[in-house]
C-alpha positions in Angstrom: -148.3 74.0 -65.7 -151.6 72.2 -66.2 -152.6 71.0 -70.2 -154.7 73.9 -70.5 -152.1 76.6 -70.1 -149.8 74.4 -72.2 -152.6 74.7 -75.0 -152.9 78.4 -74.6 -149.5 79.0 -74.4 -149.2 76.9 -78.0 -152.2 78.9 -78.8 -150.6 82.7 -78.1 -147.3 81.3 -80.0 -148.9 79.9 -83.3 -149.1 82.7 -85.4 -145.2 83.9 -84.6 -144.6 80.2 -85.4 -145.8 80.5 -88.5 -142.5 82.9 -89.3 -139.8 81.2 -87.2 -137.2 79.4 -90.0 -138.1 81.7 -92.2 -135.3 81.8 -95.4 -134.5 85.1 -96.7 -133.8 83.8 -99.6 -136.8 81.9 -100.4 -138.5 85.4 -99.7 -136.8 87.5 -102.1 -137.5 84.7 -104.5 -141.7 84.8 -103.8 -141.9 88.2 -103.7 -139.1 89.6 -105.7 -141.4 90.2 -108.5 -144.1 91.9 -106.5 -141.4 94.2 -105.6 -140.3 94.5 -109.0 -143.6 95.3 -110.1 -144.3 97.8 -107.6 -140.9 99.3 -108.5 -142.0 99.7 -112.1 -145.2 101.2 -111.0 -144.3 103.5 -109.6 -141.5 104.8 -112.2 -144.0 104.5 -114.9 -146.2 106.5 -113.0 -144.0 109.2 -111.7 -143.0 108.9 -115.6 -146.4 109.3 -117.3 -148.0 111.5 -114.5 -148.9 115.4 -114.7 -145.9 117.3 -113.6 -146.6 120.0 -111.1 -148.9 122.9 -112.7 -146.1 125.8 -112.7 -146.3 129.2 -110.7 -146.5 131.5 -113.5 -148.4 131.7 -116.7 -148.4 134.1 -119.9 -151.7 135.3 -121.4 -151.7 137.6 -124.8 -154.1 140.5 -124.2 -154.3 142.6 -126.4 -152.7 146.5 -126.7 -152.6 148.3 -122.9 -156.0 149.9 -122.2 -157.9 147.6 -124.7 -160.7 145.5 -122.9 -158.5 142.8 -123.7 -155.8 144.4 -121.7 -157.9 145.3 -118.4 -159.6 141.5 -118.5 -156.2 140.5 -118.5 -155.3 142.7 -115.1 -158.8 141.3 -114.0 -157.6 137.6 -113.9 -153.8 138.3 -113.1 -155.2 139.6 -109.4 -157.3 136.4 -109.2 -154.9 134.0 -109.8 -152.4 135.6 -107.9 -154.9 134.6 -104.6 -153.4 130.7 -105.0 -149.7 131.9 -106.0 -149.7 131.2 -109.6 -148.5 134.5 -111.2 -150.1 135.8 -114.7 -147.9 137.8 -117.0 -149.9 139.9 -119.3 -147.9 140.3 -123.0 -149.5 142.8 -124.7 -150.5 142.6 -128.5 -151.9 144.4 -131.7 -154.8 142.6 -131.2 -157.2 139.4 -131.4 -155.2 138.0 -134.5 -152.0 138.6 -132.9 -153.1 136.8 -130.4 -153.4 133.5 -132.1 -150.4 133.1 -134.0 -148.5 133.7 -130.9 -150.7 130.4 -129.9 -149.6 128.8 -132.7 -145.8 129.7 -132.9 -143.7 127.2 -130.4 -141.1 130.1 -130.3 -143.5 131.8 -128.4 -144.2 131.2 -124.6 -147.5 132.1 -124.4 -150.1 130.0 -122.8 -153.5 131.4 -123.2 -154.8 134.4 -125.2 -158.4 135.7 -125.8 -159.4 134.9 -129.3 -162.5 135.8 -130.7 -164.6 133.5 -133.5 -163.1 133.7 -137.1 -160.1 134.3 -137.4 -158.6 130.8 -137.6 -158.9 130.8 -141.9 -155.3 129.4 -142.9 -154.2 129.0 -139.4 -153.3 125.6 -137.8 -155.3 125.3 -134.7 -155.1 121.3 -133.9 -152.9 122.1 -130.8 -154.9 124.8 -129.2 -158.3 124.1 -127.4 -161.1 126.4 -125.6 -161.6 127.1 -121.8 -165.0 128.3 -123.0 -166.3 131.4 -124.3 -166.2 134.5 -122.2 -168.3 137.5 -124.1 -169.5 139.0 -126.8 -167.0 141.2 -128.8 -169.8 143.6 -130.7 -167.9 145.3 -133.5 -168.8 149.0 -133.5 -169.2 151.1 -136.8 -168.5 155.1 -136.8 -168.8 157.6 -139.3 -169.7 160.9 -140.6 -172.9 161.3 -143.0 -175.2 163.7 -143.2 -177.6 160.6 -143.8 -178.0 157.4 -142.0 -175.8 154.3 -144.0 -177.3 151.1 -142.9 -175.6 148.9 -145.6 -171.8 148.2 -145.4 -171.7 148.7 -148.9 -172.3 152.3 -148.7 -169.4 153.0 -147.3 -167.6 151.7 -151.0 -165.0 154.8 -152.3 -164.6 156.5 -148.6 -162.1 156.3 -146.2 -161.8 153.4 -143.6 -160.0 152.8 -140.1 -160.6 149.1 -140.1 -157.4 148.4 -137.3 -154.2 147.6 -137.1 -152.5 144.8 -138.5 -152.5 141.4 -136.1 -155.8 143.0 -134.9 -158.9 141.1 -134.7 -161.0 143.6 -136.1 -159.0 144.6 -138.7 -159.1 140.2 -139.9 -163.1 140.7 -139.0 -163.5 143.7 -141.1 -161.6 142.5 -143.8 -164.2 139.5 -144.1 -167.0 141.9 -143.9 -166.1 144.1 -146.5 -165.0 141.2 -149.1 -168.6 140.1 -148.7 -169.7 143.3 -150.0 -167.7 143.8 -152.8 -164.5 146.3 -151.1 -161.8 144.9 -151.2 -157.9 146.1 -151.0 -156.5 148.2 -153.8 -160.1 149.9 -154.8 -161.4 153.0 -154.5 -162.2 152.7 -151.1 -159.2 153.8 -149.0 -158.4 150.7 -146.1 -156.3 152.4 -143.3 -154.3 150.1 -140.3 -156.1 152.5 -137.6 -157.4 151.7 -134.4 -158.7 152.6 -131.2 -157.5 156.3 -129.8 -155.8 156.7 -133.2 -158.9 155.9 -135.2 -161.1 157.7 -133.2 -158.9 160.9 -133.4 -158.6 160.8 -137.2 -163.0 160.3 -137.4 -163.0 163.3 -135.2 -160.3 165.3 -137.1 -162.5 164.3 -140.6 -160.0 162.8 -141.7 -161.1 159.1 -142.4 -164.9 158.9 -142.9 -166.1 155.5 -140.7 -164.1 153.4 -138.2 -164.4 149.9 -137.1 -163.4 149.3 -133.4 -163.9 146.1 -131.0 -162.5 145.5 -127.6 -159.4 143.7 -128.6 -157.9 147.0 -129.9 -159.9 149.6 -128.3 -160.5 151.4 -124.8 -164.0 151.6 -123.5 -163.6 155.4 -122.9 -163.1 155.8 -126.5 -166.3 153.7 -127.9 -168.2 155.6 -124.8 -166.3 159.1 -126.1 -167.4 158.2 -129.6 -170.8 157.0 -128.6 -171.5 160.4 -126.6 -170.4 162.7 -129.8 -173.6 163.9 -131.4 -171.3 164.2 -135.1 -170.9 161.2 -135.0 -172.9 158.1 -136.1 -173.4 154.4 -135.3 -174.4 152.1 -137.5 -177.7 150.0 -137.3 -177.0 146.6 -139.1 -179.9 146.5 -140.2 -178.8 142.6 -142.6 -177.2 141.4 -138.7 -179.7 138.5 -139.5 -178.3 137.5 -143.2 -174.7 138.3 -141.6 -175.1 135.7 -138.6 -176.7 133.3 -141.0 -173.8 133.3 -143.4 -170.9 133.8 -140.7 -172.0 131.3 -137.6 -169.4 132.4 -135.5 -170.9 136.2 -135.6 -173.8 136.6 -133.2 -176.7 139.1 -133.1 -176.4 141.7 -130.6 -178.7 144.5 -129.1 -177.5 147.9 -127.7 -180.7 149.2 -126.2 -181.5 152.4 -126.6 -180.4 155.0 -123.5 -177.8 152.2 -122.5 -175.0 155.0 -122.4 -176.6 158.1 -121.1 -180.5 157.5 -119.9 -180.9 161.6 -119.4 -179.4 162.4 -123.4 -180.7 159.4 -124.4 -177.9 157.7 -126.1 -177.8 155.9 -128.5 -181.7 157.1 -128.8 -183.0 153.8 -130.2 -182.3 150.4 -130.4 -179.1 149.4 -132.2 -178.7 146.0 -133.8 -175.0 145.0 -133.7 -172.8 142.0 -134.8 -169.6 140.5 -133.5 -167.8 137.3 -132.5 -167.9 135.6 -129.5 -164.9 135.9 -127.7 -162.6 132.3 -126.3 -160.4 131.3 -123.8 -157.9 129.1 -125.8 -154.9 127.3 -124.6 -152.6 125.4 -125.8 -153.3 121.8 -125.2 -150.4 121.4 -123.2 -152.2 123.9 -120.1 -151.9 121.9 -116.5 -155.7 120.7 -116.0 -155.4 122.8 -112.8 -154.4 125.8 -114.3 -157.5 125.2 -116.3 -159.5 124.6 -113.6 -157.7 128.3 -112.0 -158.7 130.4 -115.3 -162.3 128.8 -115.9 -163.0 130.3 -112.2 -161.4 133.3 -112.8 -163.3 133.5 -116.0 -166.5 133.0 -114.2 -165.7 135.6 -111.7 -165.1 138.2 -114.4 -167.7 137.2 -117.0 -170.5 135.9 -115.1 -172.5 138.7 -114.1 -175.2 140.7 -116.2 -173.9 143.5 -118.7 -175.5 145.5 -121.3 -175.1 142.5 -124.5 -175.5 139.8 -122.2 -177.6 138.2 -119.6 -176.1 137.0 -115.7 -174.7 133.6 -115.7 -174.5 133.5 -119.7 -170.4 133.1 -119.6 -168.2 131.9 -119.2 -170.0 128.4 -121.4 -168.3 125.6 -123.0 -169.8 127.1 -126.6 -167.5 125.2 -129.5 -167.0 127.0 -132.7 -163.9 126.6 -134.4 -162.0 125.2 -131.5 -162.6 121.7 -129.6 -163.3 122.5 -125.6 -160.5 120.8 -123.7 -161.5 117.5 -121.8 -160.6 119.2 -118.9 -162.5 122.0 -119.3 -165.9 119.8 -120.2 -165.1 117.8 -117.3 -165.2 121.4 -115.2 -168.3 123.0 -116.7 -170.0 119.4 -116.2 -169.2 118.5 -112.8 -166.7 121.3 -111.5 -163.6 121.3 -109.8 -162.3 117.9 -108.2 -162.8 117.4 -104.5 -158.9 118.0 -104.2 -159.3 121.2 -105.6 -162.6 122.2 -104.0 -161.6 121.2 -100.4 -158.0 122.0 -100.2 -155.4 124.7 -100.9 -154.6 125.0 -104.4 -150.8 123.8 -103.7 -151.7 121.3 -101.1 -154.5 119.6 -103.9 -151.8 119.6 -106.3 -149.2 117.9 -104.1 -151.7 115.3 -102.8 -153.1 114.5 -106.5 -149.5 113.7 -107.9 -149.1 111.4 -104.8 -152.2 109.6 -105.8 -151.1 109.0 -109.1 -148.6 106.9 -107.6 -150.2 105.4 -104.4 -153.3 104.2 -106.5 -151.3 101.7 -108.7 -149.4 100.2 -105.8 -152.5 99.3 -103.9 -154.0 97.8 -107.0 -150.4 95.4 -107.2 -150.6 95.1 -103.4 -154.0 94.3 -103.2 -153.4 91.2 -105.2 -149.7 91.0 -104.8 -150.3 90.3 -100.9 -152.6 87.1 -101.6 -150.6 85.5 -104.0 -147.1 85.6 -102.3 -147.7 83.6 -99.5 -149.5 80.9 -101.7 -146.1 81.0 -103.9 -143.8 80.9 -100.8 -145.8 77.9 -99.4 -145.7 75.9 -102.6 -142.1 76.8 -102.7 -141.4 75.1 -99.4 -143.8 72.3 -100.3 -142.1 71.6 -103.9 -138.8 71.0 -102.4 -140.3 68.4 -99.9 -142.3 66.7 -102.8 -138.7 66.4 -104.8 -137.1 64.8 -101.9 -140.6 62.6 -101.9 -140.0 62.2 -105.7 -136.3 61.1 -105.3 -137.3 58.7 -102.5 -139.6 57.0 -104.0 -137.7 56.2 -107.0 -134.5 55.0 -104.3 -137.0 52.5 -102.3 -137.9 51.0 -105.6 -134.5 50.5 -106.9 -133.9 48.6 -103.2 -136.5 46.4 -104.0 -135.3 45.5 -107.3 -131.7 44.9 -106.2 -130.0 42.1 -104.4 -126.3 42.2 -104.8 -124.6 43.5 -101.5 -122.5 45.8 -103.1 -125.4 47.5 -105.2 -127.3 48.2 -102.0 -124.7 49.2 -100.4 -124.3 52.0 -103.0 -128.1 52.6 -102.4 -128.0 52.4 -98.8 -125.5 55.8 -99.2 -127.3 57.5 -101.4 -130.4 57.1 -98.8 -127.8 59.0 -96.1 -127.2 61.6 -98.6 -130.8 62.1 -98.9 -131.5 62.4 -95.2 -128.5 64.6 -95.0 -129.9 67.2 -97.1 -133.4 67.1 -95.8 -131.8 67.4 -92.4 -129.7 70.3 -93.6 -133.1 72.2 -95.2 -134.3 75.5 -94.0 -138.2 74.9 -93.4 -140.8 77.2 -91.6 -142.2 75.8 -88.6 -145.4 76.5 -90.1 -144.6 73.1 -92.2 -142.7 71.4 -89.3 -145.0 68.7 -89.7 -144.6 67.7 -93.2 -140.9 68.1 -92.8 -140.6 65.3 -90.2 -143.0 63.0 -91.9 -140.7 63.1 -94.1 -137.8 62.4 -92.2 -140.1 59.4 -90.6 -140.4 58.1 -94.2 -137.0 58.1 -95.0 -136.2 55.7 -91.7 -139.2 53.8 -92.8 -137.4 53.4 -96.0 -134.0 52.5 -94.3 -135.6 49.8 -92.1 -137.5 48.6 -95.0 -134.0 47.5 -96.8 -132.7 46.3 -93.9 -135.2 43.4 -93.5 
């Protein structure tokens, strides 16, 4: 075999060389820690990291039939298209609603909850998906003339909902402002929706407040339709939105209901809440993610109080809008969840939580072990230099036979135990330079 080939042979074998005489044990000792580290990773992540979203959620309507309700059946069919199963638990209302949010006890996740009703409540674990409507408050009653100020209805008889209702905790507000309040002349009855409506039509209340939380939409339409019957023109909506800034102004045009009859037959100026999407805080920020769509879906197009594309918005009133929700209305769902199956995004985003601060140790880690490893190798050759040196000088310095003599064996002793080390060939070269030194060293004290 010519030089050449014996230099590329060398050549082919050099990097193997490198991890021939390899220790295991000076291995676990360089990158021990690495591994350690890695190790605590990845339980610290797995740890701290988002469990799973879970395949079934609870949302608090509102009672069945309400428009509460049938939103409610609206979104259970849409999330049930990426398995996640929606359990509707019906309620007296808007009010009810909310202190089921609030009450551990209760396993309710979301709830529709509109604007002012949190007075006395503590809210600082819930947050808001976004808003989702308007909830207009309609008020009916019998006169033989208009009423256009709620303070005209003082000393009659009022259906202003059933308890946990939100209209009922609306109402309430409404009437305080104008001097009717509880145990008055004016009689306050806990009727609502097909009840209330039934009573107004048997004369036996006088005027009925009803919202979507407790009502039907047949009945407002039924009620609308009856020519008896009257709806009331707020005609102070400005003052009232003004003084209460979670109320918003709210137009019924006129033939909305019937364009032949002409109902209502003019314009009608209405008030009411807007109505929220709150969760606890606690919601999975896919599960957010799921309902916000859904929400959009339901909400988004044009209707008779609102415009196309005007909800579902991150609007905050009383409640904070979750950092996960800001993060969807601002740049939408993640790439996981926009490209992927909902179950396959989830599975792949919990992996990442782990992968990403392994590659951020590795990515370091795998630089800085071998420099350890080699200045582990190279320290124990420098300490047999170190004890060498200090041997060769004591030779020098000595001249009784007998004192060399002990010298002379503890020089064997040395090259014993650098001929019994463990050293890569990668530092073959250094190792017998050593060994050279040390018979340079023996044959030194011989002269």
């Amino acid at each position: 075999m010519s030089k050449a080939d014996n230099a590329r042979t060398i050549a082919a074998f050099r990097p193997l060389a490198r991890f021939v005489g390899v220790s295991m044990r000076d291995l676990l000792v360089t990158g021990g820690p690495l591994v350690i580290l890695i190790v605590m990773a990845i339980c610290a992540a797995y740890w701290y990291m988002r469990p799973a979203p879970p395949d079934s959620i609870t949302i608090s309507s509102g009672p069945p039939g309400s428009i509460f309700g049938l939103t409610a059946e609206k979104y259970k069919k849409i999330l049930a298209r990426n398995g996640v199963k929606l359990n509707i638990l019906s309620s007296e209302g808007s009010l009810d609603n909310l202190k089921r949010l609030t009450d551990p006890a209760t396993h309710v996740d979301v709830a529709f909850v509109p604007g002012g009703l949190s007075g006395g409540i503590t809210i600082d674990k819930l947050v808001s998906l976004g808003s989702v409507s308007h909830q207009p408050l309609f008020l009916f009653y019998r006169s033989a003339t208009p009423i256009h100020l709620l303070s005209g209805l003082k000393g009659k008889r009022l259906a202003i909902g059933p308890e946990g209702s939100g209209t009922r905790a609306l109402v309430t507000t409404l009437l305080k402002s104008n001097g009717i309040e509880p145990g008055g002349t004016t009689q306050l009855l806990a009727l609502g929706g097909e009840n209330a409506s039934r009573a107004l039509a048997d004369n036996t209340v006088d005027a009925i407040f009803l919202m979507g939380d407790s009502a039907a939409p047949q009945v407002i339409k039924a009620l609308l339709l009856n020519k008896e019957i009257r709806l009331l023109d707020f005609a102070q909506a400005e003052a009232y939105v003004r003084r209460m800034p979670y109320l918003s102004k709210l137009n019924l045009p006129m033939g909305a209901f019937d364009f032949g009859n002409n109902i209502p037959s003019q314009d009608v100026t209405l008030i009411g809440p807007t109505v929220e999407l709150i969760a606890r805080d606690t919601l999975h920020p896919a599960l957010s993610d799921m309902l916000i769509e859904a929400a959009k879906e339901v909400h988004s197009g044009a209707k008779l109080l609102q415009h196309a594309g005007e909800f579902p918005a991150p609007l905050e009133h009383e409640y904070r809008i979750s950092d996960d929700a800001r993060r969807y209305y601002t740049s939408g769902k993640s790439f996981l969840y926009r490209n992927l199956p909902f179950w396959v995004a989830t599975l792949v985003d919990r992996l990442l939580v782990i992968v990403v601060p392994v590659i951020m140790l590795l990515i370091p880690g795998l630089k800085l072990v071998p420099a350890l490893y080699a200045w582990r190798i190279k320290s124990r050759i420098y300490r047999c230099y170190g004890t060498l040196i200090g041997l060769e000088r004591d030779m020098l310095l000595q001249s009784a036979p007998e004192e060399k003599k002990q010298l002379v064996k503890r020089l064997d002793e040395i090259e014993s135990e650098v001929s019994a080390m463990k050293i890569p060939l990668a530092y073959a070269e250094q190792f017998y330079v050593l060994r050279d030194h040390i018979h340079f060293v023996r044959a030194r004290n011989a002269l």
